[in-house]
VMD Tcl script that draws the C-alpha trace (Angstrom):
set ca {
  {0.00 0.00 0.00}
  {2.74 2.62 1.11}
  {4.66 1.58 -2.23}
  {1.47 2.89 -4.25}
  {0.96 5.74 -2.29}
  {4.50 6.62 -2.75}
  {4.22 6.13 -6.43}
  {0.96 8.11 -6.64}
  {2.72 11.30 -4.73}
  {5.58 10.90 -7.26}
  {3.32 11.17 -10.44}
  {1.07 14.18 -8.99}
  {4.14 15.91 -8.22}
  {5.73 15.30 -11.51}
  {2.60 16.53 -12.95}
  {2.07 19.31 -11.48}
  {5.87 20.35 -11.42}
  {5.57 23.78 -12.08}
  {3.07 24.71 -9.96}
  {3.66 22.69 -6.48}
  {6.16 24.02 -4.41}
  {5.73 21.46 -1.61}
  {3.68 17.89 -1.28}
  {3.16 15.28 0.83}
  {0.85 12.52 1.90}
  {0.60 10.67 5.29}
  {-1.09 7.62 6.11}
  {-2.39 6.96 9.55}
  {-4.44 4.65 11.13}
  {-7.12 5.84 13.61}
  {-9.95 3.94 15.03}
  {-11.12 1.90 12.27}
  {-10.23 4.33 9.75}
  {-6.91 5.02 7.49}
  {-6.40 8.50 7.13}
  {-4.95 10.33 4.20}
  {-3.47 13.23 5.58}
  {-2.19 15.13 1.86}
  {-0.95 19.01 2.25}
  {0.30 21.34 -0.56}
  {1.89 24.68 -1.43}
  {1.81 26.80 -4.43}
  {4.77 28.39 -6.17}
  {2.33 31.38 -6.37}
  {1.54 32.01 -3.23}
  {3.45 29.58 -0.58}
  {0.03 29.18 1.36}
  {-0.38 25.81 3.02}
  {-3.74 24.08 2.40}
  {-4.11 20.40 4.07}
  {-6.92 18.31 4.60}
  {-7.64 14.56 5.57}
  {-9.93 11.86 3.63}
  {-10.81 9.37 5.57}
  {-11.49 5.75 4.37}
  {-13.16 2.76 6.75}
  {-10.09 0.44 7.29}
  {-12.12 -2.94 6.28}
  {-13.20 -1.40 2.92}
  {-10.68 -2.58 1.24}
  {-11.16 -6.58 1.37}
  {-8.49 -7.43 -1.11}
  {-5.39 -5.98 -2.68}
  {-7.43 -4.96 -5.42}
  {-9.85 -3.50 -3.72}
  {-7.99 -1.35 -1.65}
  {-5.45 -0.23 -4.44}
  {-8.83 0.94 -5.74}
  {-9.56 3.05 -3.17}
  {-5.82 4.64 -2.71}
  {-6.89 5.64 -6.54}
  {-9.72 6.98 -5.92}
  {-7.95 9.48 -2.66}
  {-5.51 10.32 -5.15}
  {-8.39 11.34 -7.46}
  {-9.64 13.77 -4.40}
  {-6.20 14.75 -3.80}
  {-5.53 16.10 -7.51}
  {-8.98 17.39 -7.96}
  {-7.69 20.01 -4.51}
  {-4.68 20.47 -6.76}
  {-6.49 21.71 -9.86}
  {-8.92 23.52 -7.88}
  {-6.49 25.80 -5.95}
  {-4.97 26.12 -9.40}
  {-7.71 27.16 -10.84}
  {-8.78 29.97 -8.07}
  {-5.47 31.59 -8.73}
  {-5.79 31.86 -12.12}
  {-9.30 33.25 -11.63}
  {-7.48 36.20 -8.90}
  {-5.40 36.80 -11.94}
  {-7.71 37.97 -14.32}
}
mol new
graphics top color blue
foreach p $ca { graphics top sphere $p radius 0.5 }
foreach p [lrange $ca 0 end-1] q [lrange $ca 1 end] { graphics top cylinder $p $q radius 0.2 }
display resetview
């Protein structure tokens, strides 16, 4: 699991290069759940933004199912990406 995650934070970074100054995602385990605790910073405007996703630790029965769902967080975390992207480029016009 930590291998994907790794390799997930790799490619977002990658992609979004020249816009991310900093990245990072955490796993933790709390009470049933696995957390996804994901923060970034834009070149534009070094702000910190961070947030958790949550995901029920028994939803993910099999490997399969659970890579799955580390896809789908990553999904969340890029669409927080593009977003914050977006609002700057919105300020700038």
């Amino acid at each position: 699991m930590k291998e994907l995650v790794d390799r997930l934070s790799a490619e977002l970074s990658a992609k979004y290069i020249q816009y991310l100054e900093t990245f990072m995602v955490d796993l933790w385990s709390d009470a049933g759940f696995v957390e996804f605790r994901a923060g970034f910073s834009l070149r534009r405007d070094h702000l910190l933004r961070s947030f958790t996703v949550k995901v029920e630790a028994d939803a993910g029965q099999t490997d399969e199912e659970r890579e799955l769902l580390i896809v789908v967080v990553f999904d969340e975390i890029e669409e927080q990406i593009d977003m914050a992207i977006a609002d700057g480029m919105v300020d700038a016009n």
